[in-house]
C-alpha positions, 0 to 999 in steps of 0.5 A, spaced: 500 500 500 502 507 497 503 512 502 499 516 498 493 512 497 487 515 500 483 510 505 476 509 508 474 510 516 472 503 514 479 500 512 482 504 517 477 501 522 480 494 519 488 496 519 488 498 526 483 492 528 477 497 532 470 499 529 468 506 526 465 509 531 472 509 535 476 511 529 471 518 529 472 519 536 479 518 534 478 524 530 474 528 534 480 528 539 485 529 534 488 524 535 489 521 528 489 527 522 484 526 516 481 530 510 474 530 507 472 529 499 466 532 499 463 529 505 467 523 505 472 522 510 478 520 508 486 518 511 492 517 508 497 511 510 502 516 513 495 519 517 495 512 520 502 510 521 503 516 525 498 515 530 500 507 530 507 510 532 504 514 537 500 510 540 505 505 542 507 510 547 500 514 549 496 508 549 490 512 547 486 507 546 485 501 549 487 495 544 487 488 544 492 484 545 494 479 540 496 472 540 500 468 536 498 461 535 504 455 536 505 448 535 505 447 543 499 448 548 498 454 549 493 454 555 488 450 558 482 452 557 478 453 563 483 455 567 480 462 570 487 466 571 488 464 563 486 469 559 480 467 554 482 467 547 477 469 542 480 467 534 478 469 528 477 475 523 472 479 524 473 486 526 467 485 531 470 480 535 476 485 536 470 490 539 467 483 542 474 482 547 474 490 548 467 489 552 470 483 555 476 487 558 470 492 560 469 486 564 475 486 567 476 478 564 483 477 559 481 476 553 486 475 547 485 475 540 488 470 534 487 472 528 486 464 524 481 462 519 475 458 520 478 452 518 485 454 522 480 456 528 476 450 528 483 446 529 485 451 534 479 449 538 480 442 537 487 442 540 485 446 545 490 452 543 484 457 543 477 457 546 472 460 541 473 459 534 469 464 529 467 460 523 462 461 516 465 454 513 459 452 507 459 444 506 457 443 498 454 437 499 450 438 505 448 445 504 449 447 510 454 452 514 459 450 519 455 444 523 459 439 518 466 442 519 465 442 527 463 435 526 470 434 523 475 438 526 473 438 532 471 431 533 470 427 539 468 434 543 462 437 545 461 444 542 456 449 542 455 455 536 452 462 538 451 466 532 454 473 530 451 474 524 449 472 517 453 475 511 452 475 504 457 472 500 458 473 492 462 475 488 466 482 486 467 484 479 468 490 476 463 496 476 458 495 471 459 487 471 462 488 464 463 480 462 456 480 464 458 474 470 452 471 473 454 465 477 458 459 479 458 456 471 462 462 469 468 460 472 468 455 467 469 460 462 476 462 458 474 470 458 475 470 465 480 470 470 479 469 478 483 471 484 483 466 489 485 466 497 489 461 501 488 454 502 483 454 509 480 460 508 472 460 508 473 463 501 477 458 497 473 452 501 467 455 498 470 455 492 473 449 491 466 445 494 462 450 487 469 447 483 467 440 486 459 440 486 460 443 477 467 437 477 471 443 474 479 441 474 481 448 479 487 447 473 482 450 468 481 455 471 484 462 469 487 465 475 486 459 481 493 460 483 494 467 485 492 468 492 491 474 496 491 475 502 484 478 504 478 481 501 480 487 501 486 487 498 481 482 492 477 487 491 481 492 490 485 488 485 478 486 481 477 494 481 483 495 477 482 490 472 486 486 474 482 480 474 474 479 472 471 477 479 473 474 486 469 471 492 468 475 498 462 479 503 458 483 501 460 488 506 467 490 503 465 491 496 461 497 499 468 500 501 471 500 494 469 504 488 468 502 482 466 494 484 460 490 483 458 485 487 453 479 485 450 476 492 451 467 492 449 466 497 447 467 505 453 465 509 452 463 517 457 466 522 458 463 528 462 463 535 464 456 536 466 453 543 466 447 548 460 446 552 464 444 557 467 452 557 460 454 557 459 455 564 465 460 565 465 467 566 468 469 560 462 465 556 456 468 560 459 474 559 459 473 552 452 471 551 450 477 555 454 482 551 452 479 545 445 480 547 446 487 550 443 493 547 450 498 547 454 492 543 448 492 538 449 499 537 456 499 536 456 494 531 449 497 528 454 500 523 457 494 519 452 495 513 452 488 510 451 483 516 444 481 518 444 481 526 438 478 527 439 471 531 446 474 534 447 471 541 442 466 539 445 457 541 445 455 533 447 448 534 450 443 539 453 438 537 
């Protein structure tokens, strides 16, 4: 990213992993600089890391720990003077932990993909798993993957939201894409994401459910690393369409976005964890009005079960 590149209160929210409300405030108090564009308020990267170098000595907000997942155990679960490690991708659930600061209990933030999350939990290595994995072949999100990745164990999933995921193609929709069949087309290219991420198992489930060979087609290996950086790219033609959330496609210009489907993201835990301060505490802020006014913001995600038990299995 170019010091010079302009960015959205959305996209400064992701890079420093708190929500728009509090990137608002920041300017309110003058502690990050901006400029406006016409009535759009926007940063540039040297903005944002200034007040990332300051920040380090000032503290002014207070942030969210972060932790690297290793081979070894990390902690045991359970163990009320270990802090509660909530994995995941979401800016939500960095907003979810601050509210359990509030509440005077530690809890720390790995940022796994679903998949990699959902192993996490089975090894013990973290204790809630956010996750929006799509089995094809059973047509339903994330029971089937906590059935296998997290065998053996009795697990609990809490909704977060529900999102839809589709696909970004340039504004206009100029090769007229409409659904998973054009993936097969030669006139097209695709950008993809890593192995394990929500958006490439979908798509290689799509691939399998058609019997496409993933070598047929155009682009399958270039990976990105998130869906911003995806859409950015389909926006500059340099692909025709990517797989990602309808709420990122929001922050970029000159980008179309052609819903697929309805994705289901939930929090995972073990059940034997949900008698712990921190998962009561959870269900409580997940259900409390200041928490829903917060994240109200986040156009894109439906929260009407949020809170709600899903499943145990």
């Amino acid at each position: 990213m170019t010091p010079n590149k302009s960015l959205s209160t959305q996209e400064v929210a992701e890079i420093l992993h708190v929500s728009k409300s509090t990137i608002y405030e920041l300017i309110r108090r003058g502690e990050i600089n901006s400029y406006k564009v016409g009535r759009k308020v926007r940063f540039t990267q040297d903005d944002v890391d200034a007040y990332i170098a300051r920040s380090r000595h000032e503290q002014s907000v207070q942030p969210v720990r972060r932790v690297e997942i290793s081979s070894d155990l990390l902690h045991p679960v359970g163990k009320a003077e270990q802090p509660f490690v909530i994995s995941g991708q979401d800016v939500i659930l960095d907003i979810l932990s601050n509210y359990l600061h509030q509440e005077g209990l530690v809890a720390d933030r790995c940022y796994l993909s679903s998949f990699e999350g959902l192993l996490a939990l089975y090894e013990e290595k973290v204790d809630a798993a956010a996750c929006h994995l799509y089995a094809v072949d059973e047509k339903s999100f994330n029971v089937p993957y906590v059935r296998r990745l997290v065998p053996g164990v009795r697990a609990v999933l809490i909704n977060l939201s529900y999102r839809r995921q589709g696909f970004y193609v340039q504004a206009g929709n100029p090769k007229e894409i409409r659904g998973w069949r054009d993936l097969a087309r030669r006139d097209i290219s695709i950008l993809n994401r890593r192995t394990g991420s929500s958006a490439r198992i979908l798509l290689d489930g799509q691939l399998c459910r058609m019997d496409l060979d993933p070598g047929q087609i155009r682009g399958y290996e270039r990976e990105m690393q998130s869906h911003l950086t995806m859409a950015a790219a389909i926006a500059d033609g340099e692909a025709d369409l990517a797989i990602g959330t309808e709420r990122i496609s929001r922050q970029i210009d000159g980008l179309d976005f052609i819903p697929l489907l309805e994705e289901r993201y939930d929090l995972v835990l073990r059940k034997s964890a949900m008698e712990t301060q921190a998962a009561r505490a959870i269900l409580e802020i997940l259900h409390s009005p200041a928490f829903k006014k917060e994240i109200r913001h986040f156009t894109g995600n439906d929260y009407r079960d949020m809170g709600k038990i899903i499943a145990e299995v």
